[in-house]
VMD Tcl script that draws the C-alpha trace (Angstrom):
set ca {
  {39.86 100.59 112.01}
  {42.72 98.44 112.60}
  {46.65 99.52 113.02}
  {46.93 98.20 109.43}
  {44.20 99.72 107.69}
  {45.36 103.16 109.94}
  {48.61 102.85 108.34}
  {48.03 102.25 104.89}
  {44.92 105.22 104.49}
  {47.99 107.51 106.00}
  {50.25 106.00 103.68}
  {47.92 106.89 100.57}
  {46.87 110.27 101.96}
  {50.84 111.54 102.28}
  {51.35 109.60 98.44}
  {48.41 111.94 97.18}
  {50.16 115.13 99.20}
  {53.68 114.48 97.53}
  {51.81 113.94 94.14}
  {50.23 117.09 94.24}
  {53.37 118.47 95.62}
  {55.16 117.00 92.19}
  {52.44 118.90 90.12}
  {53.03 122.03 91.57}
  {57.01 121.52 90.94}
  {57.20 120.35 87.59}
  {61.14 120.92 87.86}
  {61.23 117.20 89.62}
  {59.00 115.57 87.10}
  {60.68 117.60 84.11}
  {64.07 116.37 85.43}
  {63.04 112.81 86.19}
  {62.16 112.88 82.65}
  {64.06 114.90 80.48}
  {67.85 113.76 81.91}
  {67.25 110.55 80.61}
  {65.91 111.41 77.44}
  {69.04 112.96 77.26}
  {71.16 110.14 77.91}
  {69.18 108.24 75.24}
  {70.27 110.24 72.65}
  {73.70 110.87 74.03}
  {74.41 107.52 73.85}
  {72.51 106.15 71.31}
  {74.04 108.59 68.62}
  {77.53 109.79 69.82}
  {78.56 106.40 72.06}
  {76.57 104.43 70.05}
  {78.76 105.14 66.66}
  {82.02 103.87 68.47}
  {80.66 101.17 70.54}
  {79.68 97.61 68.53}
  {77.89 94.84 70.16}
  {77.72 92.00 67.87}
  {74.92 90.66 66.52}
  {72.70 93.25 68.12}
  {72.23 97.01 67.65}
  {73.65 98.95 70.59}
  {70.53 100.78 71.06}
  {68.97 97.81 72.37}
  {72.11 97.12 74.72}
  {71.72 99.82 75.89}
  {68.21 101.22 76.48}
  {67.37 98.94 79.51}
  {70.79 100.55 81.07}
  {69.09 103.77 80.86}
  {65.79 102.36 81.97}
  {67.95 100.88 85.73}
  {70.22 104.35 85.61}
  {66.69 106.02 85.17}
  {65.03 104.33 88.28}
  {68.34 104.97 90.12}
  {68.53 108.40 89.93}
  {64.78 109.04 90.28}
  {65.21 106.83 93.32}
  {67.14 110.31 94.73}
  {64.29 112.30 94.81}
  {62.96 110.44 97.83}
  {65.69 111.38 99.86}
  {66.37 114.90 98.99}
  {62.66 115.55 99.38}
  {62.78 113.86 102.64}
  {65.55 116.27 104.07}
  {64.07 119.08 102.53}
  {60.93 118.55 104.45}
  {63.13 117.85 107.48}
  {64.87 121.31 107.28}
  {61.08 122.78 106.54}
  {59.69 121.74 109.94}
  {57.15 119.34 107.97}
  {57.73 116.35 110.16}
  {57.14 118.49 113.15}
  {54.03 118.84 111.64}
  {53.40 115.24 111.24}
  {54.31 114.58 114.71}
  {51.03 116.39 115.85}
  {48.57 114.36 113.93}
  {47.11 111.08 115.04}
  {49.46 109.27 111.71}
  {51.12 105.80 111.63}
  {55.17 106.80 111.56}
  {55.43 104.54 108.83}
  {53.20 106.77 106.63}
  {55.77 109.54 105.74}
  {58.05 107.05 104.13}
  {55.50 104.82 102.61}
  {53.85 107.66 101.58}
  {57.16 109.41 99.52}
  {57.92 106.21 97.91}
  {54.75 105.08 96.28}
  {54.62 108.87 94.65}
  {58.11 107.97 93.60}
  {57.04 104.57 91.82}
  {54.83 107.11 90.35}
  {56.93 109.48 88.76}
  {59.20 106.01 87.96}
  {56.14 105.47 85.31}
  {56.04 108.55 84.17}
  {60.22 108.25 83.39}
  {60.01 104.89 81.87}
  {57.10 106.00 79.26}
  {59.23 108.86 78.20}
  {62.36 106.65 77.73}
  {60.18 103.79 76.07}
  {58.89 106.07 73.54}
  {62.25 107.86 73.19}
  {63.52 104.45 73.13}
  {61.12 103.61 70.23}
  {62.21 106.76 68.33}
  {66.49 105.76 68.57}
  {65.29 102.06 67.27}
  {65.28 99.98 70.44}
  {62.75 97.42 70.35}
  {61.36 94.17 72.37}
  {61.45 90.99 70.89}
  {60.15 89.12 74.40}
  {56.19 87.86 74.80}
  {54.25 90.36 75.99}
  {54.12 88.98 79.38}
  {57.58 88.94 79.61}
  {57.39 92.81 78.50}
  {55.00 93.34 81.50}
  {57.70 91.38 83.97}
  {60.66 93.48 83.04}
  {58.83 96.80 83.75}
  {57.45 95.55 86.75}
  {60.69 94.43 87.79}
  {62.18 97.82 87.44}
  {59.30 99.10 89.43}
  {59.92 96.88 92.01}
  {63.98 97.67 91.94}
  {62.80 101.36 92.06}
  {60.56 100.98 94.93}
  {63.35 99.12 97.09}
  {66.06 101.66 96.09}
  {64.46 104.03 97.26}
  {64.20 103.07 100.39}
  {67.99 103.24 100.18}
  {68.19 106.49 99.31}
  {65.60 107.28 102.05}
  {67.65 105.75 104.98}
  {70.88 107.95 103.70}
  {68.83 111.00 103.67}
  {67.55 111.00 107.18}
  {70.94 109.95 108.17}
  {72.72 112.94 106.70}
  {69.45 115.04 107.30}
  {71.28 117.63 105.01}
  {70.21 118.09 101.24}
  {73.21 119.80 99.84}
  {75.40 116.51 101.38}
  {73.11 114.01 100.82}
  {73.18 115.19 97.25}
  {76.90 114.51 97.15}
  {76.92 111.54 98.70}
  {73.77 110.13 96.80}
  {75.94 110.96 93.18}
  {79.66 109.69 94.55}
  {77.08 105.98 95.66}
  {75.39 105.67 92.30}
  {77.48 107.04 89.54}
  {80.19 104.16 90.21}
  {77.13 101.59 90.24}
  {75.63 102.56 87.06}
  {78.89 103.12 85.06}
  {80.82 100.38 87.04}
  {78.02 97.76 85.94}
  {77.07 96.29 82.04}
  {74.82 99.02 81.30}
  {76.96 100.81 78.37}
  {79.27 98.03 77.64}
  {79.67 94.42 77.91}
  {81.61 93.14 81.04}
  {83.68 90.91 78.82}
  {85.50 94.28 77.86}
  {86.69 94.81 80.93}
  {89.97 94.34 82.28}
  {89.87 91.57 84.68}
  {89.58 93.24 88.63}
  {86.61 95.56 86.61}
  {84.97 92.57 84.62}
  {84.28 90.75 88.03}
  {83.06 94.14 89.43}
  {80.42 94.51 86.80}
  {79.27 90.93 87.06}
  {78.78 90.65 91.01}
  {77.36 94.59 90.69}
  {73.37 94.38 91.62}
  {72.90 97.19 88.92}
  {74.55 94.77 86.54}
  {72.08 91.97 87.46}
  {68.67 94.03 87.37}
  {70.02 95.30 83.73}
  {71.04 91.94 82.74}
  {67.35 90.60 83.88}
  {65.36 93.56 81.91}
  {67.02 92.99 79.01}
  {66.62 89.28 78.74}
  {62.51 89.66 79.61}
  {62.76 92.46 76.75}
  {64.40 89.95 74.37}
  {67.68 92.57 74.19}
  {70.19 89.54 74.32}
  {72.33 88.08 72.05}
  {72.50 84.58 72.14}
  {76.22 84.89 70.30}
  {77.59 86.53 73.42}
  {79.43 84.89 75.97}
  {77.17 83.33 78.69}
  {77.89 85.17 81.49}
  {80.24 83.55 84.37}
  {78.61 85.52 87.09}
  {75.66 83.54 88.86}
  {74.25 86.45 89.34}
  {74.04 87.44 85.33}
  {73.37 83.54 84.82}
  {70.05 83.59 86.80}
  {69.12 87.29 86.58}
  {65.58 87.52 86.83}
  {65.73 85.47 90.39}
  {68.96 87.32 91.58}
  {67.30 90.71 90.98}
  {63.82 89.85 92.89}
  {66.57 88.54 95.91}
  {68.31 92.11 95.77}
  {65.29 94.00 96.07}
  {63.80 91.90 98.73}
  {67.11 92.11 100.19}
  {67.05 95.71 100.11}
  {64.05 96.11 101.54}
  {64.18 93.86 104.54}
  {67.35 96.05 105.56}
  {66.62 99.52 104.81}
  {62.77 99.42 105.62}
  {63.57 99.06 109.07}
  {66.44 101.28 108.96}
  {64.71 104.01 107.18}
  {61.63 103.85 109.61}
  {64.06 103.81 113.06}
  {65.66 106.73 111.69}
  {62.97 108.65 110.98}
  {61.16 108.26 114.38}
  {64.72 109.25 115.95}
  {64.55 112.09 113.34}
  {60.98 113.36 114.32}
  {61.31 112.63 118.41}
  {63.80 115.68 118.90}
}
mol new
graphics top color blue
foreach p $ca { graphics top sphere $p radius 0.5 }
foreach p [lrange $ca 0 end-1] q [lrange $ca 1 end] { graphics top cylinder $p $q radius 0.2 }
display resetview
C-alpha cells in the first residue's frame, strides 16, 4: 500500500472514531443543531419585524447568513476537540501506532463536514417552516450547499491551526468567539451593507463571510435584482471569490495545521 492510500485509510478510520465519538456525545451534535435553529427563529420573528429588505422577505435574506454563521461556528468544534484530546493524552496515543500524521486532522475534519450536514438539514427545514425558500435551478441548489461544505471544510482547518497553537480549550474558546463573532455580524448576513456607515459598509463588502453569504444566496435565488449591485468585486463575482477563499484557506492553514501538530505530538 502506498503513502497515499496509508494516509487516506487512517484518515477514514480516525473520521469513523470521532463519528462514533459524536454519537456517544450528543451535546456537540444537539448544539451544532439546535443554536441555529435558534437563531432562525430569533431573527426571523423578533429582527425580522424591524428589519425590511425591499422587494424580498427578510427570511430569505437572511437564512443563508445563518446557513455561513452555522458552518462557522460548527467549524469550532474541530479545534476544541482537538485540544481536548491534546490535554487527554490521545495524541500520545497516536504517536505509537504505525498512522500517517496527517490522519488526526484529516480525520476530525471530514466528521466535521459531517455534522455540517446534519446542521444545514435542520436549518433548511427550519428554514422551510419561517418561509425561506429557493427560487435557483436545482443544480444551482446543489452548488450553494456544496459550497458551504466546502467553506466549512477549509474553516476548519482554521480553527484547527488556532487550537493546536493555543493547545488550551478554555482559551481557544475565547479566542475562537472574539475571531468569528466580528466576521459573522461585521459581514451582510443580517443586513444589507448599503446600511452601513461608510468605514463599516467597506468592511462588510471586502469581509470573506460577506462573499460566501453573498454567493449562497445568489445560487439559492435569495437576491433581489432591485438592490444595489454591489461595489465590492468580491460581492460582484461571489461564487468565484468564495471557491478562491477557501482554496486560499486551505493552502495556508493545511500546512500550518499539520506542522503544528507534529511539533504538538513530538514532545
Amino acid at each position: 500500500m502506498s503513502a497515499l492510500q496509508m494516509a487516506i485509510a487512517d484518515g477514514m478510520t480516525i473520521t469513523k472514531r470521532n463519528a462514533l465519538k459524536i454519537k456517544r456525545a450528543p451535546d456537540l451534535l444537539g448544539g451544532a443543531i439546535i443554536l441555529p435553529i435558534v437563531f432562525v427563529l430569533l431573527f426571523a420573528y423578533v429582527f425580522g419585524s424591524m428589519i425590511d429588505i425591499p422587494g424580498m422577505s427578510y427570511q430569505e435574506y437572511m437564512i443563508p447568513g445563518i446557513f455561513v454563521q452555522t458552518v462557522i461556528m460548527s467549524a469550532q468544534i474541530t479545534g476544541y476537540t482537538l485540544v481536548l484530546d491534546l490535554q487527554k493524552g490521545i495524541f500520545d496515543r497516536f504517536r505509537t501506532l504505525p498512522m500517517a500524521p496527517s490522519a488526526v486532522l484529516t480525520g476530525q475534519t471530514i466528521s466535521d463536514v459531517l455534522m455540517n450536514v446534519s446542521s444545514i438539514v435542520a436549518m433548511s427545514v427550519m428554514g422551510l417552516v419561517v418561509g425561506w425558500r429557493i427560487h435557483s435551478a436545482p443544480h444551482e441548489a446543489v452548488l450553494g450547499f456544496l459550497l458551504l461544505l466546502v467553506f466549512a471544510y477549509a474553516f476548519s482547518w482554521v480553527t484547527a491551526t488556532v487550537a493546536l497553537a493555543l493547545r488550551t480549550p478554555e482559551v481557544f474558546n475565547n479566542i475562537a468567539t472574539v475571531v468569528s463573532m466580528p466576521l459573522v455580524f461585521l459581514s451582510t448576513a443580517f443586513v444589507d451593507s448599503a446600511r452601513l456607515p461608510g468605514p463599516l459598509r467597506a468592511v462588510a463588502e471586502w469581509n470573506p463571510v460577506s462573499t460566501i453569504i453573498q454567493a449562497v444566496r445568489e445560487l439559492f435565488g435569495n437576491v433581489n435584482p432591485a438592490m444595489p449591485v454591489p461595489g465590492a468585486w468580491p460581492l460582484r463575482h461571489a461564487v468565484a471569490a468564495s471557491l478562491l477563499w477557501s482554496a486560499l484557506l486551505l493552502a495556508v492553514f493545511v500546512p500550518l495545521a499539520t506542522r503544528l501538530y507534529k511539533k504538538a505530538v513530538s514532545h
